[in-house]
C-alpha positions as a printed NumPy array, in Angstrom:
array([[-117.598,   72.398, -152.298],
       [-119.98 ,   74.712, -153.373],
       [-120.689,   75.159, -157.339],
       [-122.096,   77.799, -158.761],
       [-123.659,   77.193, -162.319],
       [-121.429,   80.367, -163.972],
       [-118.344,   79.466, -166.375],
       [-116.526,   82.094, -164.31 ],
       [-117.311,   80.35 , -161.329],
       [-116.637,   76.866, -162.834],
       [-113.344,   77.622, -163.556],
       [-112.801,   78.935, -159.966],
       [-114.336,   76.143, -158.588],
       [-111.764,   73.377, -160.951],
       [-108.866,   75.427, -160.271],
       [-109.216,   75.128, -156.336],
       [-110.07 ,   71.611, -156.892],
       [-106.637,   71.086, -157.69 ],
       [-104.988,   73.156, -155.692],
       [-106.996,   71.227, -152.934],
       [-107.018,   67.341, -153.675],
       [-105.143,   67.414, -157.235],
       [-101.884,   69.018, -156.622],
       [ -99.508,   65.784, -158.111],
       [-102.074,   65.04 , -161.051],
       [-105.82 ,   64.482, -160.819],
       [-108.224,   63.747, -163.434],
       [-110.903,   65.494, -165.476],
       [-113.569,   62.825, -163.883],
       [-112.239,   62.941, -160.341],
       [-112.41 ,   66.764, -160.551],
       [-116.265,   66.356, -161.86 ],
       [-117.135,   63.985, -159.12 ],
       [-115.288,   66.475, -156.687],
       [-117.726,   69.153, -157.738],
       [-120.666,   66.767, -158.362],
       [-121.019,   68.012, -162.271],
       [-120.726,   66.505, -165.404],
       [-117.651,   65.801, -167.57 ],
       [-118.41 ,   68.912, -170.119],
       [-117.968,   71.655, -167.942],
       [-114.825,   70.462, -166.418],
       [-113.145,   70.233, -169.879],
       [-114.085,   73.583, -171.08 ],
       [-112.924,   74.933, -167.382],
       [-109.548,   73.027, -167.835],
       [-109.265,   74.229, -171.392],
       [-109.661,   78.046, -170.296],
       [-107.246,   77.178, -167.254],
       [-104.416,   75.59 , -169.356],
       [-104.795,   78.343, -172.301],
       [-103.793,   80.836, -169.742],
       [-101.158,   78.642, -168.44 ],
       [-103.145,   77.68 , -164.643],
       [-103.024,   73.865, -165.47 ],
       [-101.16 ,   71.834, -167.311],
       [-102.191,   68.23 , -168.689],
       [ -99.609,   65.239, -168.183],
       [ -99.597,   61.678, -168.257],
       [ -97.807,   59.063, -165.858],
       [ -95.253,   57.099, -167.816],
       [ -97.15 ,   53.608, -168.709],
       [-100.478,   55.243, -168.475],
       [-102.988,   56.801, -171.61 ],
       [-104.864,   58.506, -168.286],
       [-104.291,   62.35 , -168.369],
       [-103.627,   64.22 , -165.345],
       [-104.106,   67.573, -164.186],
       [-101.868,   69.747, -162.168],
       [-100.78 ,   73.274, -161.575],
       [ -99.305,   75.187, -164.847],
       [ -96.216,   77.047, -165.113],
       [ -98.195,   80.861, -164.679],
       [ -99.452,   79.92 , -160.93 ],
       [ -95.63 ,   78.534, -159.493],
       [ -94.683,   81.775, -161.515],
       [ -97.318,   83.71 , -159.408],
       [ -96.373,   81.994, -156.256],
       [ -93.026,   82.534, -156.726],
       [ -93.073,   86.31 , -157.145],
       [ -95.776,   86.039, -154.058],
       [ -93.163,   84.653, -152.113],
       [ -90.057,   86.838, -152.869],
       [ -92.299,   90.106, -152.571],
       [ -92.932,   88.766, -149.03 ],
       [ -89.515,   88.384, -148.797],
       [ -88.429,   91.768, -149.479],
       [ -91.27 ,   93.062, -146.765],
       [ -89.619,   91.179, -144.442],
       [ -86.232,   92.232, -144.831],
       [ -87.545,   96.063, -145.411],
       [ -89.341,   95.725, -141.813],
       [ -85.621,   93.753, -140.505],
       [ -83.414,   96.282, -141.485],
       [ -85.613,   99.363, -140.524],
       [ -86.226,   97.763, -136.814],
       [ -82.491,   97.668, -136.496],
       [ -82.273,  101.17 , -137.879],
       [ -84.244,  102.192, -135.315],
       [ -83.078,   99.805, -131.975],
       [ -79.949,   98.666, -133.637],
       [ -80.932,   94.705, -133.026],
       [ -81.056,   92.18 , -135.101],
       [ -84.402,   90.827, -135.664],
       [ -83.61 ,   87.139, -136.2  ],
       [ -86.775,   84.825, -137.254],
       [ -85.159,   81.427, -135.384],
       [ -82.868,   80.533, -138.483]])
């Protein structure tokens, strides 16, 4: 993965780190040895990321390690991505049968 040496960039580069390999939990060092940088600019990345609600820190029960995974804002994202897709498709359903009177049906 290519790092660029930016904070903006760095925090682009950590997010899609998880999103990529860390989705159930992945660590501050794994991230850095993802991205082949130290431990600092991971933390301040991950700080930025879970201020804003992208990440969220947990830890395993039985463990002190903390984990890293997706934050509350970016399912909240994804799930407004996902019903505004939604509503295209049944927008572009109901006008084709408007116009040809079938039923458009998507193999459910």
């Amino acid at each position: 993965m290519t790092t660029d040496a930016s904070g903006r960039h760095r925090v682009i580069d950590v997010m899609n780190t998880i999103l990529t390999i860390g989705v159930d939990g992945i660590t501050m060092e794994e991230i850095a040895d993802a991205l082949g940088v130290k431990y600092q600019p991971v933390r301040r990345a991950l700080e930025a990321l879970e201020q804003h609600g992208w990440v969220q820190p947990y830890r395993r029960k039985g463990s002190n390690q903390i984990l890293w995974m997706p934050g509350k804002w970016l399912i909240r994202v994804a799930f407004q991505y996902k019903q505004q897709q939604l509503t295209k498709q049944q927008t572009l359903k109901d006008e084709f049968h408007r116009v040809t009177g079938e039923v458009l049906d998507n193999g459910r």
